[in-house]
C-alpha positions as CSV (number, residue, x, y, z in Angstrom):
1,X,-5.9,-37.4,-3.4
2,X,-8.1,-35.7,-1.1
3,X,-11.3,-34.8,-3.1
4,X,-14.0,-32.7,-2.1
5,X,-14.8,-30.0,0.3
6,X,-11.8,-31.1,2.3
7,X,-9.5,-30.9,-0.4
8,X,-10.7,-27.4,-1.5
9,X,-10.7,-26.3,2.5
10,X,-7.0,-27.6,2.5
11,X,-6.4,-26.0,-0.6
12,X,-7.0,-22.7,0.5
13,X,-5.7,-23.2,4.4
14,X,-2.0,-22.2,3.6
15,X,-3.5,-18.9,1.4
16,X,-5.5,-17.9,4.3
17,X,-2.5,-18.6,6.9
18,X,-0.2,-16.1,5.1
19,X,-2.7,-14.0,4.6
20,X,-3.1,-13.5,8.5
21,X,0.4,-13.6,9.2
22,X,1.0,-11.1,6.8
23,X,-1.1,-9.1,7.8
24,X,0.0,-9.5,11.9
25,X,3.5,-8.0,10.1
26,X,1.9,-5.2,8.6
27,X,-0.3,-4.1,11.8
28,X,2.7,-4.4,13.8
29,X,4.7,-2.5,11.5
30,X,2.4,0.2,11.0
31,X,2.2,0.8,14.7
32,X,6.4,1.1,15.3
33,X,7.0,3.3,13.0
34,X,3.8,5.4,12.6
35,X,2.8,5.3,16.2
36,X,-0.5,6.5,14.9
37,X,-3.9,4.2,15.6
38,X,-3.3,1.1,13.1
39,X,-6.0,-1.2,13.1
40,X,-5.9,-4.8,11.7
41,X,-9.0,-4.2,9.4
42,X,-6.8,-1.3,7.7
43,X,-3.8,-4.1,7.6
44,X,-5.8,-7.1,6.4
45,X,-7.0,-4.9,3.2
46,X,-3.8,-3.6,2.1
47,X,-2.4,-7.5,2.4
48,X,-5.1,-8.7,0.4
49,X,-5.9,-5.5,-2.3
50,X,-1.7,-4.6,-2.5
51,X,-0.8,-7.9,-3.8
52,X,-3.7,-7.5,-6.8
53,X,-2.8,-3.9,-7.3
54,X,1.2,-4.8,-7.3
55,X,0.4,-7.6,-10.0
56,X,-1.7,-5.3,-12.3
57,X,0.8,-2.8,-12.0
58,X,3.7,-5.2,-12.3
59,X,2.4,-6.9,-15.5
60,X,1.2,-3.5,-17.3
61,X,4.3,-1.8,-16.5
62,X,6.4,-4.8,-17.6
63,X,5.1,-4.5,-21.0
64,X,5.7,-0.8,-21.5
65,X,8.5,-0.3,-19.8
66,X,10.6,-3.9,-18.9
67,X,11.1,-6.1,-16.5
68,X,13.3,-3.4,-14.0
69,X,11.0,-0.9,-13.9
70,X,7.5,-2.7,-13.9
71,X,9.5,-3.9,-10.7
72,X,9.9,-0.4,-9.0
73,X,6.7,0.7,-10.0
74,X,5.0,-2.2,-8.6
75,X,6.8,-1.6,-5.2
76,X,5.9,2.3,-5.9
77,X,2.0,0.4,-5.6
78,X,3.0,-1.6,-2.6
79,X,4.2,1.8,-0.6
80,X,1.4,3.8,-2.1
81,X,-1.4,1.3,-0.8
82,X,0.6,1.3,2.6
83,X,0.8,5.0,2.4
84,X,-3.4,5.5,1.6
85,X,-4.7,3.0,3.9
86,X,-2.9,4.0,6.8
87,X,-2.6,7.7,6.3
88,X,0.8,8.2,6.5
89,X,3.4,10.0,4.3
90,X,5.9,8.8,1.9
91,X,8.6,8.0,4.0
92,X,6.6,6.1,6.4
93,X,5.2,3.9,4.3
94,X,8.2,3.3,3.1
95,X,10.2,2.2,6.5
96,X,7.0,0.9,7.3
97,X,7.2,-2.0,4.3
98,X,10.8,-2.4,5.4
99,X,10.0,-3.3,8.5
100,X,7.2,-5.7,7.8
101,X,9.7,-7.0,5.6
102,X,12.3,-7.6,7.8
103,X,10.2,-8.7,10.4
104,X,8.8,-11.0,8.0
105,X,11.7,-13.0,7.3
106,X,12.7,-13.1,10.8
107,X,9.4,-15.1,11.8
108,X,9.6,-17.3,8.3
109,X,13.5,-18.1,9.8
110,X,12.3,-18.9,12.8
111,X,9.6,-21.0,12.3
112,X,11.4,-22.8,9.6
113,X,14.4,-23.1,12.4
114,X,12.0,-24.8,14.4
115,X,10.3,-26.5,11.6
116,X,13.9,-28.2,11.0
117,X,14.4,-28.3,14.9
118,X,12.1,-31.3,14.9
119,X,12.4,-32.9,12.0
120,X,15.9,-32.1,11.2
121,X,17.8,-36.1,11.6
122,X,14.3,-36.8,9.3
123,X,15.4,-34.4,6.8
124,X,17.4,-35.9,3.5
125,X,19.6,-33.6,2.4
126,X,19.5,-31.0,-0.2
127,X,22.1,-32.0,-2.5
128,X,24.8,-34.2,-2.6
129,X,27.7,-31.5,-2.3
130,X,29.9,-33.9,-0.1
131,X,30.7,-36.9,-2.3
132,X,31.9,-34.1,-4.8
133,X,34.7,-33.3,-2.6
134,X,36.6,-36.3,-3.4
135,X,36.0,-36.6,-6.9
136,X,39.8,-36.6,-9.0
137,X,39.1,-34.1,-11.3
């Protein structure tokens, strides 16, 4: 156990990471498809005051309404923080979270491609599918 300031800094290394990748996606997004002047600033406060925003909305609208629609009303938060920060409609803010997302989880695949590149004979596997393919049933 790692105790101390270390531990703490370590704690908080992989928060402050995705924080910064995320909002790298959401800068790079907001240019494409707005083609207005995005600047990081305006993406690093929508990743880190959406998030809180989608939560309260998430958990609020969850107990008034269920499970479905706190969901949609959450990502209504998500498109409407996108939309205010970077002043752009509707629409754009939409494709603009789409984008961000896609783009998202084509870096998180290929970093985890790599990730499994080099470690891959190290990995064990996930579950033991194979053995079940020969069990007499």
């Amino acid at each position: 156990m790692i105790a101390g300031r270390l531990g703490v800094l370590l704690g908080f290394a992989p928060l402050v990471l995705s924080w910064i990748l995320i909002s790298l996606v959401l800068f790079i997004a907001g240019r494409v498809v707005s083609g207005k002047k995005v600047t990081l600033g305006q993406a690093f406060i929508i990743s880190l005051v959406g998030p809180f925003l989608m939560g309260i909305a998430m958990l609020i609208a969850s107990v008034f309404f269920g499970s479905i629609i706190g969901l949609l009303i959450s990502f209504l938060v998500w498109i409407w923080a996108i939309k205010t920060v970077f002043n752009v409609g509707w629409g754009t803010a939409f494709l603009i979270s789409i984008v961000a997302s896609i783009t998202l989880m084509l870096i998180l695949l290929g970093l985890s491609s790599m990730l499994f590149a080099l470690l891959g004979p190290g990995i064990p596997p996930m579950s033991p599918v194979y053995p079940l393919l020969f069990y007499r049933y």
